[in-house]
VOGU-803618 format. One line per 4 residues: number of its first residue (from 1); their letters; for each residue x, y, z of N, C-alpha, C, O, CB. Coordinates in nm, 3 decimals, padded with zeros to 5 digits, always signed. Last residue first. Glycine has a CB too. Example, Ala and Ser with C-alpha at 12.3 -4.5 7.8 and 13.67 -1.06 7.14 Angstrom:
2> SA> +01.285:-00.225:+00.708:+01.367:-00.106:+00.714:+01.290:+00.003:+00.787:+01.341:+00.114:+00.804:+01.408:-00.060:+00.572  +01.319:-00.569:+00.780:+01.230:-00.450:+00.780:+01.320:-00.330:+00.780:+01.424:-00.332:+00.846:+01.131:-00.447:+00.905
END
This chain:
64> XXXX> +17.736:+04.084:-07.043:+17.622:+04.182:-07.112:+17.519:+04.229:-06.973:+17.422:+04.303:-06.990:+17.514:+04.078:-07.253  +18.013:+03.909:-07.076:+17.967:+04.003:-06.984:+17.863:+04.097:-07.034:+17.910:+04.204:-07.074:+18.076:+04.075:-06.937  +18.179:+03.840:-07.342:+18.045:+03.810:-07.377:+17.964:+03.868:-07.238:+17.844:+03.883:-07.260:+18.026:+03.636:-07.413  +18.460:+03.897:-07.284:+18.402:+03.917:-07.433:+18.230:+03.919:-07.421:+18.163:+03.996:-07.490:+18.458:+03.774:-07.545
60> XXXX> +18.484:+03.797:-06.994:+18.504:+03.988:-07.054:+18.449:+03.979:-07.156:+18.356:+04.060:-07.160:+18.663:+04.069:-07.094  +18.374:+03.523:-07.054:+18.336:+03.594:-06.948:+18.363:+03.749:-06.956:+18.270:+03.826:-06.928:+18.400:+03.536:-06.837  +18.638:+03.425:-07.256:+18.470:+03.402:-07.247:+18.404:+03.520:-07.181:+18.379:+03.617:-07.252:+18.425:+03.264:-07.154  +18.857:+03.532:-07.120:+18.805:+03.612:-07.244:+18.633:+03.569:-07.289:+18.543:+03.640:-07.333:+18.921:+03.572:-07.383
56> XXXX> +18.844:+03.404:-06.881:+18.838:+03.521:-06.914:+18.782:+03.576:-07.041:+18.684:+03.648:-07.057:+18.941:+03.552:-06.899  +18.874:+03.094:-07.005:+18.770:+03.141:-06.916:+18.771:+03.282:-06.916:+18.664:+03.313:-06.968:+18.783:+03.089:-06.780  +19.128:+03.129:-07.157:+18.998:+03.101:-07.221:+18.922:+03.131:-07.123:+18.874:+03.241:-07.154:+18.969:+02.966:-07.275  +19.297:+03.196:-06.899:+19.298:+03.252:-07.025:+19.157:+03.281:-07.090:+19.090:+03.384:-07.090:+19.375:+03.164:-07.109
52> XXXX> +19.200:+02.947:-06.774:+19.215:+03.074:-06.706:+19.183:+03.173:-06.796:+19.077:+03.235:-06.792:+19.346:+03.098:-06.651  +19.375:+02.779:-06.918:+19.215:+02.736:-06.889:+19.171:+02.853:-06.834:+19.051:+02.856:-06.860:+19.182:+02.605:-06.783  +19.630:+02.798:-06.946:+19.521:+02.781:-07.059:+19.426:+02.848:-07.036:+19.384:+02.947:-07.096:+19.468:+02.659:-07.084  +19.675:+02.745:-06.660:+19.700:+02.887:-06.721:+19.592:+02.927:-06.846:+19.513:+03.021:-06.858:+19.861:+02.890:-06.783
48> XXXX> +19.624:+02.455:-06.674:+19.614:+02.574:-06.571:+19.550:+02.698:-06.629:+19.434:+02.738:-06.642:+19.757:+02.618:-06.518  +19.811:+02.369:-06.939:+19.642:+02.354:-06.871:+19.603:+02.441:-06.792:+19.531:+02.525:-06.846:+19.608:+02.236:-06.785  +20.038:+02.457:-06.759:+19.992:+02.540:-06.878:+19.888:+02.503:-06.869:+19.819:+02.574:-06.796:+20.043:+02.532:-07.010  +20.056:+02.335:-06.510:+20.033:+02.469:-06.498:+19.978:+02.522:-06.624:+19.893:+02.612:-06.624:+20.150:+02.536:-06.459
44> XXXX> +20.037:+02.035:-06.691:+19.944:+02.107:-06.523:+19.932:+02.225:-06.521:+19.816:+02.267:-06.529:+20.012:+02.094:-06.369  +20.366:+02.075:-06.775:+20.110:+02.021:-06.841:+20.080:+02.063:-06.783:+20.086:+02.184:-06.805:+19.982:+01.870:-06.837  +20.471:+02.094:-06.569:+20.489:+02.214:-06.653:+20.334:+02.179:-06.753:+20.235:+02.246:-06.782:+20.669:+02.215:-06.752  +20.454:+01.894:-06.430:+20.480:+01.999:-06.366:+20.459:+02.108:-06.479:+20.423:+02.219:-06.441:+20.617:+01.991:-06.297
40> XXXX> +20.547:+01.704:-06.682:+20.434:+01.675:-06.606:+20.320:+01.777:-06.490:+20.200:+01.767:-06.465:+20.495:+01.578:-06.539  +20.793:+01.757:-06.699:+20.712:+01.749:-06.795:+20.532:+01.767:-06.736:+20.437:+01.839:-06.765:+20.757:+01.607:-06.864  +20.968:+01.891:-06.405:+20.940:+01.773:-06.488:+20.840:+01.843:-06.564:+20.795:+01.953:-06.531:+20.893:+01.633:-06.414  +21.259:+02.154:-06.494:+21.106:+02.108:-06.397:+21.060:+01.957:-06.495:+21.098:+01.923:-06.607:+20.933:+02.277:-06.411
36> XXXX> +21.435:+02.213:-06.608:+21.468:+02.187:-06.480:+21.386:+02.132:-06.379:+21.400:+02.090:-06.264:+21.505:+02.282:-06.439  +21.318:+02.295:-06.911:+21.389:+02.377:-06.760:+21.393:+02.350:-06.651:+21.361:+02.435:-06.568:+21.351:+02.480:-06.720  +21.233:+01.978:-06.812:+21.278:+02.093:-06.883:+21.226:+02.218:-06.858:+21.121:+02.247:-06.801:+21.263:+02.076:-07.005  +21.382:+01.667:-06.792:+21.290:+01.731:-06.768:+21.319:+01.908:-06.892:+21.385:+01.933:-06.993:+21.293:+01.734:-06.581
32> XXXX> +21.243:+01.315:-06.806:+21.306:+01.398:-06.872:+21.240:+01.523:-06.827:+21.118:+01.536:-06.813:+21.308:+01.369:-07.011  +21.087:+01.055:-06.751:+21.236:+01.108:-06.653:+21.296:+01.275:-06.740:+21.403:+01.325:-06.706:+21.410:+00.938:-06.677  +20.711:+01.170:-06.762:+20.872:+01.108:-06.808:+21.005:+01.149:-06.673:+21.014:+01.219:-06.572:+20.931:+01.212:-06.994  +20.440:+01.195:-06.796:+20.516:+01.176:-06.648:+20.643:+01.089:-06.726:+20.654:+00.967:-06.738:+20.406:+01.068:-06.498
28> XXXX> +20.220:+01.269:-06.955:+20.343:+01.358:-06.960:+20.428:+01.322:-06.836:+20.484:+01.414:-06.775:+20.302:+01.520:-06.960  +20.060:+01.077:-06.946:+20.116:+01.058:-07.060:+20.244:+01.131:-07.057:+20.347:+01.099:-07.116:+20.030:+01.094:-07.164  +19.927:+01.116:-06.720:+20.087:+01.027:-06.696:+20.099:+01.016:-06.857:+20.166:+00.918:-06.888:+20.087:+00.831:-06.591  +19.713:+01.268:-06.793:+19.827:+01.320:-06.710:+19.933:+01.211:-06.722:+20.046:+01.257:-06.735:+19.784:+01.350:-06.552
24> XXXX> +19.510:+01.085:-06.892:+19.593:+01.171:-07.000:+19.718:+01.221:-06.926:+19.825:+01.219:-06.986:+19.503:+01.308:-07.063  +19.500:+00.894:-06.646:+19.533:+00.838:-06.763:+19.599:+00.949:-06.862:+19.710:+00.930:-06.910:+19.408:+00.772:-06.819  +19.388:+01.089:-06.476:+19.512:+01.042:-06.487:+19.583:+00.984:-06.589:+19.699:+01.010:-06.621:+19.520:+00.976:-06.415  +19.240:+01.448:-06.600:+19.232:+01.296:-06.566:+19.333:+01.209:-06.547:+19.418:+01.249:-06.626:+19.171:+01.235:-06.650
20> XXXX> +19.294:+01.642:-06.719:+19.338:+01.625:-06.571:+19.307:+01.512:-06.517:+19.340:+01.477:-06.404:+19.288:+01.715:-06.484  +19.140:+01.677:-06.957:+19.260:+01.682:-06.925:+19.323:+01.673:-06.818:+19.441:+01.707:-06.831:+19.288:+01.753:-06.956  +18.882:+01.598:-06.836:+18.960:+01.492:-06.926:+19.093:+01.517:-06.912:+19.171:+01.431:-06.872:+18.928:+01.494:-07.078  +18.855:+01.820:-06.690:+18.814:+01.690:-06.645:+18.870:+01.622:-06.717:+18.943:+01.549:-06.650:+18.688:+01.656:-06.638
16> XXXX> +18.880:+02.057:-06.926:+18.947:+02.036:-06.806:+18.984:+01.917:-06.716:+19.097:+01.899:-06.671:+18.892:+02.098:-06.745  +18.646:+01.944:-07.033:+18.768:+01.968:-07.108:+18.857:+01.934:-06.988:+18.898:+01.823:-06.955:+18.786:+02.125:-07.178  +18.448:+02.039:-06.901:+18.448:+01.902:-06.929:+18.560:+01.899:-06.984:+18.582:+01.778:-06.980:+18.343:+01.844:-07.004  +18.483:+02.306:-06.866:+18.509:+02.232:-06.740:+18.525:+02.073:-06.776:+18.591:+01.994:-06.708:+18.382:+02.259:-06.631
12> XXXX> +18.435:+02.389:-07.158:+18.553:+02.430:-07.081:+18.584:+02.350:-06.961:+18.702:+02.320:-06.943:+18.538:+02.565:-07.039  +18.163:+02.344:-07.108:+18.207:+02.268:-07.210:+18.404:+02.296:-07.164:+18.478:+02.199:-07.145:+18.128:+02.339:-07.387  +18.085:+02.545:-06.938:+18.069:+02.409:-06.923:+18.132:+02.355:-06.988:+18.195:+02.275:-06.918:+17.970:+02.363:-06.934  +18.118:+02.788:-07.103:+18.187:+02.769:-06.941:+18.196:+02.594:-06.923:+18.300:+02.533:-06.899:+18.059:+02.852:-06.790
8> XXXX> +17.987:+02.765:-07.291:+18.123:+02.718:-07.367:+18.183:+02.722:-07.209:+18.290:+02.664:-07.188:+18.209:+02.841:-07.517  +17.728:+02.762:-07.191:+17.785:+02.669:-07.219:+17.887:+02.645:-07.251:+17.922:+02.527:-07.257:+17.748:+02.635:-07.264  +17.749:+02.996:-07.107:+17.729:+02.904:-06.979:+17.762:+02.783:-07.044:+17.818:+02.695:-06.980:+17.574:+02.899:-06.903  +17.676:+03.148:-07.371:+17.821:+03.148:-07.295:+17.838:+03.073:-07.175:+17.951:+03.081:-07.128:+17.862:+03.281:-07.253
4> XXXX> +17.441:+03.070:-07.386:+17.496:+02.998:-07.513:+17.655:+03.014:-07.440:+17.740:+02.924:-07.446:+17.461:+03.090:-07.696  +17.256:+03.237:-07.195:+17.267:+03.071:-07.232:+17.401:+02.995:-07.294:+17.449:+02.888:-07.256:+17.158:+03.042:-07.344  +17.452:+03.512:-07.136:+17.342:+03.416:-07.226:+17.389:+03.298:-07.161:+17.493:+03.264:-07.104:+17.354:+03.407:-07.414  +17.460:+03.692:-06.826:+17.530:+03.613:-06.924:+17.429:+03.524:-06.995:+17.337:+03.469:-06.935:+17.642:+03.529:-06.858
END
């Protein structure tokens, strides 16, 4: 793997770190929920999921 794709890996993890930080996380900590799950429960996994996503296609697209 280049240089240049270790970095969008990195730059992806610093992302991650902010977004999972507490301060941004209780932005989504309401009484309200949806589908039945809290707000907060459902950031987390999509972040999650997101982050998974983008990490793949980094890693299959650019694999040399």
């Amino acid at each position: 793997m280049k240089k240049r794709h270790e970095q969008k890996l990195i730059i992806l993890s610093i992302g991650l770190v902010i977004l999972f930080s507490i301060p941004i996380s209780l932005l989504f900590n309401s009484e309200k929920d949806t589908f039945d799950y809290p707000v907060i429960l459902i950031y987390i996994f999509a972040v999650w999921m997101i982050s998974i996503i983008i990490s793949f296609i980094i890693v299959k697209k650019y694999d040399e």
